[in-house]
C-alpha positions, 0 to 999 in steps of 0.5 A, spaced: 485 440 529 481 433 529 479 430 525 471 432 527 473 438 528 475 439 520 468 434 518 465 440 522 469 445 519 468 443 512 460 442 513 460 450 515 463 452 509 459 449 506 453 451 508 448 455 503 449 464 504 443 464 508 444 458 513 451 460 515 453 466 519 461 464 517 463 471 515 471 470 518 475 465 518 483 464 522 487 459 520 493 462 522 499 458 526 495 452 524 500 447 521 497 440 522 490 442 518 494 440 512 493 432 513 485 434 512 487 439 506 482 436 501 476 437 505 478 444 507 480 445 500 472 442 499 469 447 503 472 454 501 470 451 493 462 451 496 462 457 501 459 463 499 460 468 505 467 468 507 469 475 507 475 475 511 481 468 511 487 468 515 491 463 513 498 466 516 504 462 519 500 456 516 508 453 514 504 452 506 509 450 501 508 453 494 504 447 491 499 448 497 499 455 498 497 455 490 491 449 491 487 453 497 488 460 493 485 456 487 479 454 491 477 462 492 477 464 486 471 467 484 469 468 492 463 472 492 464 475 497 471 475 500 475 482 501 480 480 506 485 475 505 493 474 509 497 469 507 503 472 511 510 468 514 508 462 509 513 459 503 509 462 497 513 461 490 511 461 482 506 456 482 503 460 488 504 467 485 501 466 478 494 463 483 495 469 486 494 473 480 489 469 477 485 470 484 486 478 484 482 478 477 476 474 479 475 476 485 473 483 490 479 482 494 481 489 498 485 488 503 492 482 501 497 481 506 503 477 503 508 479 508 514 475 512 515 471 506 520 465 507 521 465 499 522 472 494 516 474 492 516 475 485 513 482 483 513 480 475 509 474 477 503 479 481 504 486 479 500 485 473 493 483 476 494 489 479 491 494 473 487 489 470 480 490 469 475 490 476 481 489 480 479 492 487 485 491 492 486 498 496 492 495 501 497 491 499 503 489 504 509 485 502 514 487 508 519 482 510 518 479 502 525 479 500 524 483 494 529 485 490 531 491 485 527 488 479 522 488 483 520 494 487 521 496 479 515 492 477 511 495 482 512 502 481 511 502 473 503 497 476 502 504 481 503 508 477 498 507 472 493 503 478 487 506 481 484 502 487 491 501 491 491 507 496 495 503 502 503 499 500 507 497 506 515 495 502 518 495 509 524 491 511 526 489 504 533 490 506 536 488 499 533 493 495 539 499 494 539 506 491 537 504 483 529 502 485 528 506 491 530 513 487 525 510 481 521 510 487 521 516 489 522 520 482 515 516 480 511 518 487 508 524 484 505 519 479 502 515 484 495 519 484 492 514 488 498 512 494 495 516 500 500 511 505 506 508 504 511 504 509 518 505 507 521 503 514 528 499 516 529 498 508 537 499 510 541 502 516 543 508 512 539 512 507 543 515 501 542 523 501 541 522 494 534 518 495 531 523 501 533 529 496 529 526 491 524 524 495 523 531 498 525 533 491 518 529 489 513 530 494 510 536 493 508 534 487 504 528 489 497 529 489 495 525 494 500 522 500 497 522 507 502 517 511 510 516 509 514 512 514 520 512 514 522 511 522 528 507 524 533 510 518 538 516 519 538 523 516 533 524 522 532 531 521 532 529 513 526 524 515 522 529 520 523 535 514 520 529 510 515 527 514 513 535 516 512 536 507 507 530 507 502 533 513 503 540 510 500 537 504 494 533 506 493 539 512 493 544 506 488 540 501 483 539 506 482 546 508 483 548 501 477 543 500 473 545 506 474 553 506 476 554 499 470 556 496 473 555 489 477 561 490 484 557 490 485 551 484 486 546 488 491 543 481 495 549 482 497 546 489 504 543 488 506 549 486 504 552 493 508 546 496 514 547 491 514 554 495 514 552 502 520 547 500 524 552 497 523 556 503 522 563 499 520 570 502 513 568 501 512 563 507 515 562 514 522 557 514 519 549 515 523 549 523 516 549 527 510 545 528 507 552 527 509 553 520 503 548 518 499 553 521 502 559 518 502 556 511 494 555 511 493 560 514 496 564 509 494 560 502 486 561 504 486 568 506 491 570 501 488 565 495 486 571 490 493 574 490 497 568 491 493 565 484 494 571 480 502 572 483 503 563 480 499 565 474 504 572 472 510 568 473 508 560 469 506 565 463 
């Protein structure tokens, strides 16, 4: 960066919403620009049409990190946001968080952070009102048990985010990630979640909750949990959330209303237990099978799980 280079910079930000074309900027691995902090800070404070800023890998320290956040807030428009590989502490955080409440962000990418991210400090702009964020990414984020606590009671209870990637967050242990998995059927909005390399060995305890647990979660599309071991474990978990999303969607495109589609999980909870009304899930077909089965059998299948709730 030069500084002409920076004035120009600074001048385009700040030209009005109809004069500029500026809807995306990248900043990411610039690490000299910080000499002329002030004036970009300047022109993010006067744009109003940046829809995407990637600040990644830019070595920002928690106070500057914290400055350039605080001129966003109350961007009208900007809905991407990647703060990944910098140094983002409290003073940050609480910008952060602040920013979430006053802005449309959708898309916030916080990962291969140098320091802890600290759950408490960001999870409650999470379920605040006119929070819009749909995908969050905190891998690499040192995160810690209380942590991953804090972000599955805000999950929970929030209905925007539907894409979370907790990936290589080595230090969380069996205490979060079985609260994680006992709580994933609350999570009515969650359809993708990263789990990969959070620890070498998973503990049989966890996948067993977590297969325990899916077929009453309403809406997973996507789990990822490659590069642990229990294979057999992790495809069998694997298999049970794209049996779930193949079954929803043909019970909503060919249902015709015949089959409830609430009365789902019970259906799932079948297929997991592996009883005498579905196949064994040991082939790719099963998948198949099982549709198969549910949308022509919809009447009696119905009437057999009412008989047996009474």
């Amino acid at each position: 960066f030069s500084e002409t280079m920076v004035n120009g910079l600074k001048d385009l930000l700040c030209c009005d919403e109809g004069e500029t074309f500026l809807d995306e900027l990248s900043l990411s691995g610039s690490r000299r620009w910080l000499m002329w902090k002030e004036n970009i800070i300047f022109g993010l404070r006067q744009n109003k049409s940046l829809q995407t800023l990637d600040l990644g890998d830019c070595h920002l320290n928690d106070f500057a990190a914290s400055e350039l956040i605080e001129s966003l807030c109350g961007h009208p428009c900007l809905r991407v946001l990647n703060l990944s590989n910098n140094r983002l502490g409290p003073r940050a955080l609480q910008s952060l968080s602040e920013l979430l409440y006053r802005t449309k962000i959708k898309h916030l990418d916080l990962s291969l952070q140098r320091e802890r991210i600290d759950m408490s400090l960001l999870a409650p702009a999470f379920n605040a009102p006119g929070c819009c964020l749909e995908k969050l990414f905190l891998s690499n984020c040192n995160l810690v048990n209380g942590d991953l606590i804090v972000l599955v009671d805000a999950l929970v209870y929030n209905t925007t985010i539907s894409e979370i990637c907790l990936s290589n967050n080595r230090k969380l242990d069996d205490g979060s990630l079985l609260y994680l998995a006992e709580n994933l059927p609350l999570m009515k909005h969650l359809k993708v979640l990263k789990l990969r390399k959070l620890k070498e060995r998973a503990s049989v305890a966890f996948l067993a909750s977590m297969q325990r647990n899916l077929h009453r979660n309403t809406t997973l599309q996507l789990l990822l949990i490659h590069y642990w071991r229990h294979v057999g474990t992790t495809r069998t978990i694997q298999y049970l959330v794209n049996l779930n999303r193949g079954g929803r969607k043909v019970l909503s495109e060919s249902n015709s209303g015949c089959f409830p589609v609430a009365l789902f999980p019970l259906v799932m909870e079948r297929a997991y237990f592996q009883t005498r009304y579905f196949c064994p899930l040991t082939q790719l077909d099963a998948k198949a099978d099982l549709i198969y089965y549910l949308v022509r059998n919809a009447p009696a299948l119905w009437e057999q799980i009412g008989t047996e709730r009474k």
